[in-house]
VOBAVO-961289 format. One record per residue (C-alpha): x, y, z. Coordinates in steps of 0.25 Angstrom, whole numbers, padded with zeros to 4 digits, always signed. Each point is the difference from the previous one (the first is absolute). Layout:
<sites>
XYZ
...
</sites>
This chain:
<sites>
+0361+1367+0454
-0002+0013-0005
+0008+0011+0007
-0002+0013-0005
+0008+0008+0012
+0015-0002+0000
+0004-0013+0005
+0012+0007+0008
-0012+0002+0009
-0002-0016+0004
+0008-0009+0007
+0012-0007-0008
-0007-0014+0002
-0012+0006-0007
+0009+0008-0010
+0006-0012-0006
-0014-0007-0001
-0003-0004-0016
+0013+0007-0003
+0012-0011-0009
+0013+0002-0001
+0007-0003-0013
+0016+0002+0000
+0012-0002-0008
+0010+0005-0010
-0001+0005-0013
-0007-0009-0011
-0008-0009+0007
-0015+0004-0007
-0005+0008+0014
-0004+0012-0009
-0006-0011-0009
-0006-0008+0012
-0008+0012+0007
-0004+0003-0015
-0006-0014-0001
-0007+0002+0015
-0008+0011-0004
-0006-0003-0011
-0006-0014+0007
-0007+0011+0009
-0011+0007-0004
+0007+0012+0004
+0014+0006+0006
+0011+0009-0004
+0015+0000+0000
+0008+0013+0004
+0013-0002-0008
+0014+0009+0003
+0001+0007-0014
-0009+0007-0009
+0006-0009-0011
-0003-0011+0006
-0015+0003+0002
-0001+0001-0014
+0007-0014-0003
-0008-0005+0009
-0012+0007-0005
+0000-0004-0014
+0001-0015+0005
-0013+0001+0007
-0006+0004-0011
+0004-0008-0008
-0006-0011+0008
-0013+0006+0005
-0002+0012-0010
+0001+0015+0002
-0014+0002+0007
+0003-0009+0010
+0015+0009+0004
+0003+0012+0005
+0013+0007+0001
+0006+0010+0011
+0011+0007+0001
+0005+0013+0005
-0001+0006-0014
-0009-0010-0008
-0015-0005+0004
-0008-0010-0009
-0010-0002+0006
-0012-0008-0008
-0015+0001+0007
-0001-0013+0009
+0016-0005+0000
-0001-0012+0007
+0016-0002+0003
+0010+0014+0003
+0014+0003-0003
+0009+0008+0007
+0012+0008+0004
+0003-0005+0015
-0003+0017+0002
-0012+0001-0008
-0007-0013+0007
-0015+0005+0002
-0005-0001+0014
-0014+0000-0001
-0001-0014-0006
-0007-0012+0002
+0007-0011-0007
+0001-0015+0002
+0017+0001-0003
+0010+0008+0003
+0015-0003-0002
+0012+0010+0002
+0013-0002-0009
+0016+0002+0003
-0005+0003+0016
+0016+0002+0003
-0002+0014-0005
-0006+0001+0015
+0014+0003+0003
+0004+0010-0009
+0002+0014+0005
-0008+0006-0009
-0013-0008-0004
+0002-0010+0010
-0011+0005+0011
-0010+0000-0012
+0003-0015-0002
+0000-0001+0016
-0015+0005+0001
-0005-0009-0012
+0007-0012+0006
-0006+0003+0013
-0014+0007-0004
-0006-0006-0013
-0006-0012+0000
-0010-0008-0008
-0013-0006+0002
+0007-0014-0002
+0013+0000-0003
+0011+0009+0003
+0013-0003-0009
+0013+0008+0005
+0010-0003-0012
+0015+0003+0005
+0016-0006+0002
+0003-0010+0009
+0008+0010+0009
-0015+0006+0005
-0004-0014+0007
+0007+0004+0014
-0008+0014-0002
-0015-0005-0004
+0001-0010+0009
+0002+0011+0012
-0010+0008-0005
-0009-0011-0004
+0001-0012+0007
-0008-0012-0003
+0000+0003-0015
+0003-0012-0009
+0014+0002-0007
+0003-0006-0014
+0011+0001-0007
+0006-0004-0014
+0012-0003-0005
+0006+0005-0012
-0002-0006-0014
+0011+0002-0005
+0015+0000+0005
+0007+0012+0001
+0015-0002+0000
+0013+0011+0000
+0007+0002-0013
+0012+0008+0006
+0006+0013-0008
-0001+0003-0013
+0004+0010-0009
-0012+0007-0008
+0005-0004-0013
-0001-0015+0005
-0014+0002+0006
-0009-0011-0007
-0013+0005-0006
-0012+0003+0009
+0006+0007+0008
-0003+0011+0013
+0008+0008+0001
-0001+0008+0014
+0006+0012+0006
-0007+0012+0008
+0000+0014-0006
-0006+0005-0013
+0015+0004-0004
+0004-0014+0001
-0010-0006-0008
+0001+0007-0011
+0014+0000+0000
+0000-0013+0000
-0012-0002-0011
+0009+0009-0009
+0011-0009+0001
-0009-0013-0003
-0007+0007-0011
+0017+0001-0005
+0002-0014+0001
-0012-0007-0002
-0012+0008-0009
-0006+0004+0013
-0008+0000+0015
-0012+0004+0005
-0001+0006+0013
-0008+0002+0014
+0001+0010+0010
-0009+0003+0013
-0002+0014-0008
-0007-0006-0013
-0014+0000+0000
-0009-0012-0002
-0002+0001-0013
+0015+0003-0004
+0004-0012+0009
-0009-0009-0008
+0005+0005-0014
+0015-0003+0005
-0003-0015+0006
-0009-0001-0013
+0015+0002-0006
+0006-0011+0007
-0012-0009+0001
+0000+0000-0016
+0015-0004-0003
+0001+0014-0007
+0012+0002+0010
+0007-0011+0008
+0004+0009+0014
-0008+0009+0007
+0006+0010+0010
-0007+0002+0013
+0000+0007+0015
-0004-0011+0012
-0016+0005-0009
+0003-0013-0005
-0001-0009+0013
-0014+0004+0003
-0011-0004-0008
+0005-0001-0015
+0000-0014-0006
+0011-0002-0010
+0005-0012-0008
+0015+0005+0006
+0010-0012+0002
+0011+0008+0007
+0000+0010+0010
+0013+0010-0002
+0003+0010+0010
+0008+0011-0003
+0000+0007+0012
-0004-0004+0015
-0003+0013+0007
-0014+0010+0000
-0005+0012+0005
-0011-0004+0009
-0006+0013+0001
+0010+0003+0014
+0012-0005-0004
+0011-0009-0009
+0001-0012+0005
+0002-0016-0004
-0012-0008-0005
-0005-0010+0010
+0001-0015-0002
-0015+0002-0001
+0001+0010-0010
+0009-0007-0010
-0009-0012+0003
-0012+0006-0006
+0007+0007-0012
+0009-0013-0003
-0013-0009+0001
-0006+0006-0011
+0011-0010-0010
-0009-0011-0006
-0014-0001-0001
-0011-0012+0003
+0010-0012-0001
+0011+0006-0007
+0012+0000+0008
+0008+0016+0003
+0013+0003+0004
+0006+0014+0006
+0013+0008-0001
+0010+0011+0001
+0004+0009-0012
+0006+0015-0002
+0006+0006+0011
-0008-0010+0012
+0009-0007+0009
-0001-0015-0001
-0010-0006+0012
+0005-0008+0010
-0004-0014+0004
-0009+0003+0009
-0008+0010-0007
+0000-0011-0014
-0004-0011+0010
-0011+0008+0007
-0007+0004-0015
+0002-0014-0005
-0008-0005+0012
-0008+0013+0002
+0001-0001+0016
+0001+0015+0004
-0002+0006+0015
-0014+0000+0004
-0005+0015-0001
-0002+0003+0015
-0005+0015+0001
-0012+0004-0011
-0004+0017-0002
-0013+0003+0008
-0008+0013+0000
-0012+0001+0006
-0012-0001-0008
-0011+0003+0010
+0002+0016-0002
-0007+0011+0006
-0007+0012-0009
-0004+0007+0012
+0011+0011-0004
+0012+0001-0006
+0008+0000+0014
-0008-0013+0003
+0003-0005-0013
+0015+0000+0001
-0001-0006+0013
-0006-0013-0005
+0010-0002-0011
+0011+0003+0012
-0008-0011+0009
+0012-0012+0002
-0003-0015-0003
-0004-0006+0012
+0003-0017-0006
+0012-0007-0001
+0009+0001-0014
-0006+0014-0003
+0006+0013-0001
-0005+0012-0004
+0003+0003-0014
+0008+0013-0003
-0005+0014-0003
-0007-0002-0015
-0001+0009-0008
-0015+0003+0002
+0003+0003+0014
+0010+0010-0004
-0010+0008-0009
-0011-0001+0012
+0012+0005+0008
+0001+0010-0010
-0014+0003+0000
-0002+0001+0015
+0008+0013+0000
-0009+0007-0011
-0010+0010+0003
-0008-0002-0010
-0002-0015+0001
-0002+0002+0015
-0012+0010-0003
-0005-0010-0010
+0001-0013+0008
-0012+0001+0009
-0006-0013+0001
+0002-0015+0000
-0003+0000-0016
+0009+0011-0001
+0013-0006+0006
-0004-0013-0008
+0000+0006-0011
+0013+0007+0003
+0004-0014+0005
-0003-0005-0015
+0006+0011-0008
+0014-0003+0009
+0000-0014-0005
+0002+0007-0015
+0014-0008-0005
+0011+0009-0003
+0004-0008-0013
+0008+0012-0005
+0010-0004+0015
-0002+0016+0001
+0005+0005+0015
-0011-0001+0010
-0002+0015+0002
-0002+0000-0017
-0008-0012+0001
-0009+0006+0012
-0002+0012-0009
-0009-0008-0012
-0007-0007+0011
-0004+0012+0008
-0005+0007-0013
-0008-0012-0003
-0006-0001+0014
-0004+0014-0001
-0008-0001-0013
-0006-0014+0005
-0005+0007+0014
-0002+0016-0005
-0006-0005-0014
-0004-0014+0000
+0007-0004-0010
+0012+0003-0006
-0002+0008-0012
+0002-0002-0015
+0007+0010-0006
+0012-0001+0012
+0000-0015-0002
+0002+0000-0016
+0010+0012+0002
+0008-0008+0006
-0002-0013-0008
+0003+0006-0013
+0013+0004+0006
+0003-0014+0001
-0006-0004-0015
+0012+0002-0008
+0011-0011-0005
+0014+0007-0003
+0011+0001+0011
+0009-0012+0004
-0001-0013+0006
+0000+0007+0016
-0010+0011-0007
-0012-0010-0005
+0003-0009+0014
-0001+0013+0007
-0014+0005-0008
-0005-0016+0004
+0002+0000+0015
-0008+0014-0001
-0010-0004-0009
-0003-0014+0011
-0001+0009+0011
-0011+0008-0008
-0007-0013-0004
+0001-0004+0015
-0010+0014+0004
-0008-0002-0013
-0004-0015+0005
-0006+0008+0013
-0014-0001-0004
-0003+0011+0008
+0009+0010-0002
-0004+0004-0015
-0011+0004-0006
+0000-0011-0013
+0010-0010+0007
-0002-0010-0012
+0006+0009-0010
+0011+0004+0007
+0005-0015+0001
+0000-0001-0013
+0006+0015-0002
+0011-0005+0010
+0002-0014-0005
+0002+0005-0015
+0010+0009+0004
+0007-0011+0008
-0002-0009-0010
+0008+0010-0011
+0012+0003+0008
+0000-0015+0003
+0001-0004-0014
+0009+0010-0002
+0008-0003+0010
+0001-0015-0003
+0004+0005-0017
+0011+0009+0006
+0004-0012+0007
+0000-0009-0010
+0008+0011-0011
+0011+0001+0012
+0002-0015+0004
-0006-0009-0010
+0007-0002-0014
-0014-0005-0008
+0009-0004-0012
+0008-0010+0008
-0012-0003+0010
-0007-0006-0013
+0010-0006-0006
+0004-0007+0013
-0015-0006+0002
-0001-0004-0014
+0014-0008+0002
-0007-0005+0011
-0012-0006-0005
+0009-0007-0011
-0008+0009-0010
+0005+0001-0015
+0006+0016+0000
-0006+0008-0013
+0011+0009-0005
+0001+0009-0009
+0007+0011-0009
-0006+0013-0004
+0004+0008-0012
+0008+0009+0008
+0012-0012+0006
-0010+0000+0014
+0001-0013+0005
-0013-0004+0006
-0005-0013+0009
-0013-0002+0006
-0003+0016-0005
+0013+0004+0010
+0013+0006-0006
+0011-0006+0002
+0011+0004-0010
+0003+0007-0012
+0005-0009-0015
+0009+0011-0006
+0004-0007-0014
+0002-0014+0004
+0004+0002+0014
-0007+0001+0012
+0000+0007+0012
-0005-0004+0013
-0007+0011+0008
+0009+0004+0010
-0010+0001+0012
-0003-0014-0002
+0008-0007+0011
-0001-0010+0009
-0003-0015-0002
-0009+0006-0010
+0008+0004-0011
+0006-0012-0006
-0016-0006+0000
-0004+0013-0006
+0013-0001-0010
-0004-0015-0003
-0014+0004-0004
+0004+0012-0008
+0010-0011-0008
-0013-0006-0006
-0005+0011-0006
+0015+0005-0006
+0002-0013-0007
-0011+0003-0012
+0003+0015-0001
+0013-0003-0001
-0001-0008-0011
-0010+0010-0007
+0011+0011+0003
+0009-0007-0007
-0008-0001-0012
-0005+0015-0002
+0017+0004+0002
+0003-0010-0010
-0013+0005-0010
+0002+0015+0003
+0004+0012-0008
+0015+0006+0000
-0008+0012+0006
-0004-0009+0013
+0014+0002+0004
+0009+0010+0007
+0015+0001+0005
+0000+0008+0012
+0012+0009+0004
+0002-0012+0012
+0001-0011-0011
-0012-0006+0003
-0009-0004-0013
-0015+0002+0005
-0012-0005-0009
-0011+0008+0001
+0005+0007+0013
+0004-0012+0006
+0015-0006+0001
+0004-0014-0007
+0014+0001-0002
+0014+0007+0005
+0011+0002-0010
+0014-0002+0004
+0015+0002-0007
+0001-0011-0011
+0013-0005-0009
-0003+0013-0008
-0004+0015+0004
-0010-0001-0009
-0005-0013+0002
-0005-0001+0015
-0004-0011+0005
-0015-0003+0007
-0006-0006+0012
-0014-0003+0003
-0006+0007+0013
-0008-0013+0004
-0004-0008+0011
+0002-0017-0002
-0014-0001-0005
+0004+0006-0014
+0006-0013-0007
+0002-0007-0011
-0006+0004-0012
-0005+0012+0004
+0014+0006+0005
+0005-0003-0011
-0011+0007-0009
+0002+0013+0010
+0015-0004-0002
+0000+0001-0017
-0010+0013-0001
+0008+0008+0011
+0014-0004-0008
-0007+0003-0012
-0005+0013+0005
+0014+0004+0007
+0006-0003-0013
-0007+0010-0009
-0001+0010+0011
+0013+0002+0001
+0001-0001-0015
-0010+0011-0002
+0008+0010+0009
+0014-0004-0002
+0001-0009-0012
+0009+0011-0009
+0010-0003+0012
+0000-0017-0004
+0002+0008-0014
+0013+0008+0003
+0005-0014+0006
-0001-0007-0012
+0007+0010-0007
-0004-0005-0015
+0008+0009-0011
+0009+0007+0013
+0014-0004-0001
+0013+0004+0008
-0003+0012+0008
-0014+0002-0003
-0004-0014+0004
+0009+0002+0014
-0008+0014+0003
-0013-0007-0003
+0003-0010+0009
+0002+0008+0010
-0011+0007-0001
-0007-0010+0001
+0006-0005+0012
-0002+0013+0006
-0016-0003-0002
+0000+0012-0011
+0008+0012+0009
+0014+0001-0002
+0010+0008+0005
+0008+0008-0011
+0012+0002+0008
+0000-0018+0000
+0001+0000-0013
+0007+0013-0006
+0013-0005-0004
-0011-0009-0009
-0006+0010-0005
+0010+0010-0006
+0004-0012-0006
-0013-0003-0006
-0001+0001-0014
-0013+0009-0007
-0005-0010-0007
+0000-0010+0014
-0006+0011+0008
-0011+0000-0011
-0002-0015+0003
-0001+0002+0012
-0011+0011+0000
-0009-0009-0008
-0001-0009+0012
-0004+0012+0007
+0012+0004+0008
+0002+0015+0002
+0015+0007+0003
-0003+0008+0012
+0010+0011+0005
-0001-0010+0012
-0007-0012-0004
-0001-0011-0011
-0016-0003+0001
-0012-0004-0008
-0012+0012+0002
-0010-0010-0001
+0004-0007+0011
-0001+0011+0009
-0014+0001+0003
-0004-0004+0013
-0005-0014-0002
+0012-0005-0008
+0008+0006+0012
-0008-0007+0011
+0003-0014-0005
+0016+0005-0004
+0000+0004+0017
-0006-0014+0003
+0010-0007-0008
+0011+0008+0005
-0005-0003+0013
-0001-0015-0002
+0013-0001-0006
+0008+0008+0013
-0006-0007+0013
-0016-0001-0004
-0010+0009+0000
-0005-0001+0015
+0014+0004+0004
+0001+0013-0009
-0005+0013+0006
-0006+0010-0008
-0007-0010-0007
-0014+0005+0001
+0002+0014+0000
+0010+0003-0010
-0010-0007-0012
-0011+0007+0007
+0007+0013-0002
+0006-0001-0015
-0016-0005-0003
-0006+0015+0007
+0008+0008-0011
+0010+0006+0009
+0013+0002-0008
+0009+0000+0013
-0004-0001+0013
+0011-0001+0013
+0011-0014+0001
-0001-0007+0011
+0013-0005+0004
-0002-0014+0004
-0005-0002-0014
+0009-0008-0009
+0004+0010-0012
-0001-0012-0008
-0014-0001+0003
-0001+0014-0003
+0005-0001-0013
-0008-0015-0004
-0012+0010+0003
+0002+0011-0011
+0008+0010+0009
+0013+0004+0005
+0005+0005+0014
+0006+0014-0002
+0004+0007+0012
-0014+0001+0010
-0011-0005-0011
-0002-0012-0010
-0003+0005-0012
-0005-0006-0012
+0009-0005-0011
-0008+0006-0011
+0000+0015+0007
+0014-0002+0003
+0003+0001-0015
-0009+0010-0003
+0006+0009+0011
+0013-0004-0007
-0007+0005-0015
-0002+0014+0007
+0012+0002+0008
+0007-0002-0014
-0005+0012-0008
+0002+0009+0011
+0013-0004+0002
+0004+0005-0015
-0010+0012+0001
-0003+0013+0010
-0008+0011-0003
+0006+0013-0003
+0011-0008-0005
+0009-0006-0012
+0000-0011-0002
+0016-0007+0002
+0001+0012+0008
-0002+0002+0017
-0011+0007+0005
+0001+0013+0005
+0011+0000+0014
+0004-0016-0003
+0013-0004-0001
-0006-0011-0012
-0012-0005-0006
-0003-0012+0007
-0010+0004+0011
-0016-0002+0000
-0011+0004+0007
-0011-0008+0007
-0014+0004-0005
-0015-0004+0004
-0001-0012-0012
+0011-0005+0007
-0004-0001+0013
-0014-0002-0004
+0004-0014-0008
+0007-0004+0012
-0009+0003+0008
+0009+0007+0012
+0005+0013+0002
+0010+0006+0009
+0010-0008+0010
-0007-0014-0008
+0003+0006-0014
+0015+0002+0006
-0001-0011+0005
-0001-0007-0015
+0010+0008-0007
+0010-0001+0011
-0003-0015-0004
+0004+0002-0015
+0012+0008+0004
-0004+0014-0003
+0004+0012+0011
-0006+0013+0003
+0005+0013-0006
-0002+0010+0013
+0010+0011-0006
-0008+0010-0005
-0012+0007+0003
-0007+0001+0014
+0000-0015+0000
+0011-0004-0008
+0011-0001+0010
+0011-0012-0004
+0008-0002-0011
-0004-0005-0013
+0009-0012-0002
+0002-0004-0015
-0005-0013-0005
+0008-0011-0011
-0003+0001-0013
-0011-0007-0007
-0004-0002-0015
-0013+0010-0002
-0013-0004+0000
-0011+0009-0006
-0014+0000+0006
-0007-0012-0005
-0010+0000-0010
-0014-0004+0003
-0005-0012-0003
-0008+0004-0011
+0012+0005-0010
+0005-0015+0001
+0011+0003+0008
+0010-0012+0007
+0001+0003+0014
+0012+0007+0007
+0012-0009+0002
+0015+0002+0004
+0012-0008-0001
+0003+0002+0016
-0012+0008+0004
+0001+0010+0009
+0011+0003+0009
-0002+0007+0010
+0010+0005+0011
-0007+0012+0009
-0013+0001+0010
-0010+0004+0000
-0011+0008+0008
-0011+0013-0001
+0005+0012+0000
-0008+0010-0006
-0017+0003+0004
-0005+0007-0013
-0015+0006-0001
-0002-0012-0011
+0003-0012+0011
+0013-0004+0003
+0013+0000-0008
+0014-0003+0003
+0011+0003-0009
+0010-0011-0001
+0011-0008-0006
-0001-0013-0005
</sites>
């Protein structure tokens, strides 16, 4: 029977005539069923609830009968090939002007949702095929279709599969294949984050994502490149997944009016989609979603929910005699039993809006006019606008479409192009999608622009930009594609290729998984998860060999290869092997090999013999003429005891240790001791060649070794760092030891460390002018002293120090000098006399041959000292020593 008027029209007995009924609970092949009816027909159509599912179902067609044979409709996508025998739809998009041997309706149930359910209402009661009339739906619509159409023949299936409650569980404990649900955007991607965390990564599925983008992230899912996929209630309607549990994180929506619980029915059709074809499902709670009671469990188990008893009706037979007219018969009240009239939709609200317009009221004179404005209200607000916002777009199209004709080209592109760009977050690119669908929507009106064709594809590119983009950001957010690899590779029980690149990175499967620093290696601290010891066990194949390689090039490399950093780590060739620590002697440290257990055997012990080896002759190279002093060969009495100590001292001696030693030492003793190398200082006992910075470094390390290690000493870094810049003193820190200090060439005087070596040849210049003062004799006191014994501070002094002012008193004060402030503008405290020492004359330079300075008891000084005098040559203090 062909019935090209609305069936509403007929009798129910007549209505129901052809029509089957096919009902029951997710995953019992109803969608496959209808599929399978209209292909043995030599025509038909199915008009599906989502867009997404179109296509699915689309792509199967043609896979069966061939693209010519197809044609696609949707509100923003039409394929449509020359003579299609077979039509699939949106439920919204359904074409009325058809002829078909077959016609099925999918997910009726919708009927009674409150805001697409009146469309579903009018394609239940009003298409029909020539043959066959299939409506597709929940067991809870048998009371309803058997109100409205009695006498139609009811079938019902059972479920495939069992669907059983697997109580609460933590998310950590959630098995693979996993939905996870919960019903804001917020949630979702909160929740994909902490997956992403905890096991490499989730895709996800909101109402908001475009087609294309929805696909790319089931495609995530469906490929085992992540094992959870995060999803609003999206996922109980029309997408086929291999999910084995249902985990709902949540149990309350926004409907649109309000918050409120989900229906029984409602978590019925969301738990349902656990387990596919034969393979049995199972549901749960997780996060912050309270337990379900028994009676909620045991009605999912059985899927027996409460019949559906009211379905969304708006009247379809409308009147473009004016706009008034119009609005009246969308007002006009369902006259049948278990119909009510659906609320104000959106296009309503627009033709509302609309009705109050001048301008559209001048325009809309005729029957085609209202139509037509009829048509431009039903344009979709995808961008959830407010309806005055909304009603704005809408009204400007209208008025191109009646004014113009057609819309034109230049405002169209203007406002596409706006779209065609790709930056901004994840609520940016969602935001340019919705917009972009509803511009695709007015470019599929084949009568509204001039080249419609070409602005699909304008349109359908632009989408199909942001949507890729979209699902990329997505996956850089919530999908770790190291771990997702890895895992699907474990998976498959697939051999791991792994490798290591000349830089330490540790690769397997091309994805970086930590760094070998020497013959350790380090995991990649963002792998985590059940992931990282699969991905540490894999990377422990490739490590064996370049272990054992590395620990042949160490045991064949050059002394070069190797360097004693200030932390007492030896690196080779950058990279560290070995830590040394105290040992039964100071100069004899003792080793450890920085390794992990896969360096054994021969080859530790290779690495073991050629960093001993190295240690060795380094600390030979550096230090070796203190193992000489220890000796002592040809030293005896005194001289070998001062040796020793020296030596024990890591080559810096205090004097004042000593000095009773000394005076007692005879000449020709002193000169044995000075062919080892040993200079008598005013204030040290030292070798000169062992005050370079290199020899000094390793003499700090050792005397950190020796007094509590060197991780435990401070200073350790910084005070070799300053000795190698040059700096001849620089300030003390406190909470340095003095003896480390000292181990590293300088000495603590007052404020600053200052070196050794420059300590003595600040004592080589304070000596001559202690015996000398111009414009005077010498033996007798300069002119307004009481004595002789006084000095005054010059540029070459403060210059070798490298201080000046309160830091150059600062030293002196150190030594024992005191400042003479009683004459002269600045001269302003007594001059208090020093003891007596033996004379020393200035020393001779090097080049006459001479010895270098030395006294019995060296310098004894008793006074401070501090600047007292600015002349115009730099600054100069006079005082006694």
């Amino acid at each position: 029977m062909n019935i090209s008027f609305p069936a509403a029209r007929l009798h129910p007995m007549d209505r129901a005539r052809g029509v089957s009924v096919l009902l029951g609970p997710t995953n019992t092949g109803k969608t496959h069923y209808a599929i399978e009816r209209m292909l043995s027909y030599p025509s038909g159509m199915i008009g599906l609830p989502l867009r997404l599912l179109a296509r699915e179902v689309y792509n199967r067609c043609v896979e069966r009968v061939g693209a010519d044979a197809v044609a696609l409709v949707t509100g923003e996508e039409k394929i449509k090939p020359k003579s299609p025998r077979y039509w699939i739809s949106t439920v919204e998009a359904m074409p009325r002007d058809l002829d078909l041997a077959f016609v099925a309706v999918d997910e009726i149930q919708l009927a009674a949702d409150l805001d697409r359910g009146h469309v579903f209402t009018d394609r239940l009661l009003n298409r029909r095929g020539r043959d066959e009339t299939l409506l597709i739906g929940a067991a809870t619509m048998q009371r309803a279709v058997q109100e409205l159409l009695p006498g139609a023949r009811i079938l019902s299936r059972p479920r495939l599969s069992t669907l059983s409650f697997a109580g609460d569980k933590k998310m950590t404990r959630l098995p693979r294949r996993s939905a996870i649900v919960a019903f804001s955007a917020e949630d979702v991607y909160a929740i994909a984050e902490w997956i992403r965390r905890q096991r490499g990564g989730a895709a996800v599925v909101l109402g908001a994502l475009s087609p294309r983008t929805r696909n790319a992230q089931v495609e995530l899912f469906q490929s085992g490149d992540v094992d959870y996929i995060i999803a609003t209630d999206a996922i109980g309607m029309g997408l086929n997944l291999d999910v084995d549990h249902i985990a709902f994180a949540a149990d309350r929506k926004f409907d649109g009016w309000q918050y409120r619980r989900l229906n029984p029915a409602e978590f019925g059709q969301i738990a349902g989609r656990a387990g596919r074809h034969l393979r049995d499902g199972t549901f749960g709670t997780t996060g912050r979603c309270l337990p379900f009671d028994a009676e909620l469990v045991e009605a999912l188990e059985d899927h027996r929910f409460e019949s559906v008893r009211m379905l969304q009706w708006r009247n379809a037979d409308l009147d473009f005699s004016s706009i008034a007219d119009l609005a009246a018969s969308l007002d006009v009240l369902p006259k049948e039993q278990g119909l009510t009239r659906a609320p104000l939709a959106e296009d309503q609200m627009v033709l509302d809006i609309a009705a109050r317009d001048e301008k559209v009221m001048r325009e809309a004179k005729t029957r085609a006019d209202v139509a037509r404005l009829w048509e431009c209200c039903q344009i979709p607000d995808y961008r959830k606008l407010s309806p005055a916002a909304h009603a704005e777009l809408v009204l400007s199209v209208y008025g191109f479409v009646v004014r113009a004709g057609r819309i034109p080209n230049d405002w169209f592109a203007r406002h596409i192009g706006a779209l065609d760009r790709v930056d901004g977050d994840l609520d940016a690119l969602s935001a340019r999608i919705a917009q972009v669908r509803t511009w695709t929507f007015i470019a599929n009106r084949s009568d509204w622009l001039r080249d419609p064709e070409h602005w699909q594809g304008v349109t359908r590119q632009v989408e199909d930009t942001l949507s890729d983009a979209l699902h990329e950001r997505l996956a850089q957010r919530f999908v770790d594609r190291r771990t997702s690899v890895l895992m699907r590779r474990l998976r498959e029980n697939a051999m791991l290729e792994a490798e290591v690149t000349q830089s330490g990175d540790v690769m397997v499967e091309g994805q970086h998984v930590g760094q070998l620093n020497g013959f350790r290696f380090t995991a990649d601290p963002q792998a985590a998860g059940e992931a990282a010891k699969a991905l540490n066990a894999a990377a422990q194949k490739a490590l064996v060999s370049e272990i054992e390689g590395r620990a042949t090039r160490v045991h064949e490399a050059v002394d070069e290869a190797f360097v004693l950093a200030n932390d007492g780590i030896i690196r080779w060739l950058g990279e560290p092997v070995a830590k040394i620590g105290a040992g039964a002697h100071v100069l004899e440290p003792s080793l450890r090999i920085l390794s992990d257990e896969q360096l054994t055997g021969e080859a530790l012990e290779k690495v073991q013999r050629r960093l001993a080896l190295w240690l060795a002759q380094h600390v030979k190279k550096l230090l070796g003429p203190l193992a000489d002093l220890e000796k002592g060969e040809g030293l005896e009495g005194i001289a070998r005891g001062i040796a020793f100590q020296v030596a024990e001292a890591l080559g810096v001696l205090e004097r004042t240790r000593v000095a009773d030693e000394v005076k007692a030492l005879p000449q020709d003793a002193r000169a044995a001791l000075r062919k080892f190398g040993i200079r008598f200082g005013a204030y040290h006992l030292y070798l000169p060649n062992l005050v370079k910075p290199a020899p000094r470094a390793l003499a700090a390390q050792l005397w950190a070794l020796k007094h509590g290690g060197v991780d435990e000493v401070k200073g350790l870094d910084d005070v070799p760092h300053l000795a190698a810049s040059g700096r001849t003193s620089f300030v003390a820190d406190k909470e340095v030891p003095k003896g480390f200090y000292r181990a590293a060439g300088f000495r603590v005087c007052g404020d600053r460390a200052v070196r050794i070596d420059i300590l003595e040849r600040l004592a080589d210049l304070i000596r001559p002018a202690v015996s000398y003062r111009p414009g005077s004799t010498p033996g007798e006191p300069p002119p307004g002293t009481a004595d002789g014994d006084g000095f005054v501070v010059t540029v070459a002094m403060t210059s070798l120090a490298g201080c000046s002012g309160e830091s150059f008193a600062s030293i002196l004060r150190s030594l024992g000098y005191v400042l003479d402030r009683r004459k002269g503008p600045a001269i302003t405290a007594p001059l208090l006399p020093m003891a007596a020492t033996e004379p020393v004359a200035p020393p001779k330079s090097e080049a006459e041959g001479a010895s270098e300075p030395d006294s019995d008891a060296g310098p004894t000084p008793v006074a401070e000292a501090e600047e007292a005098e600015r002349g115009d040559s730099g600054r100069r203090t006079r005082l006694r020593g």
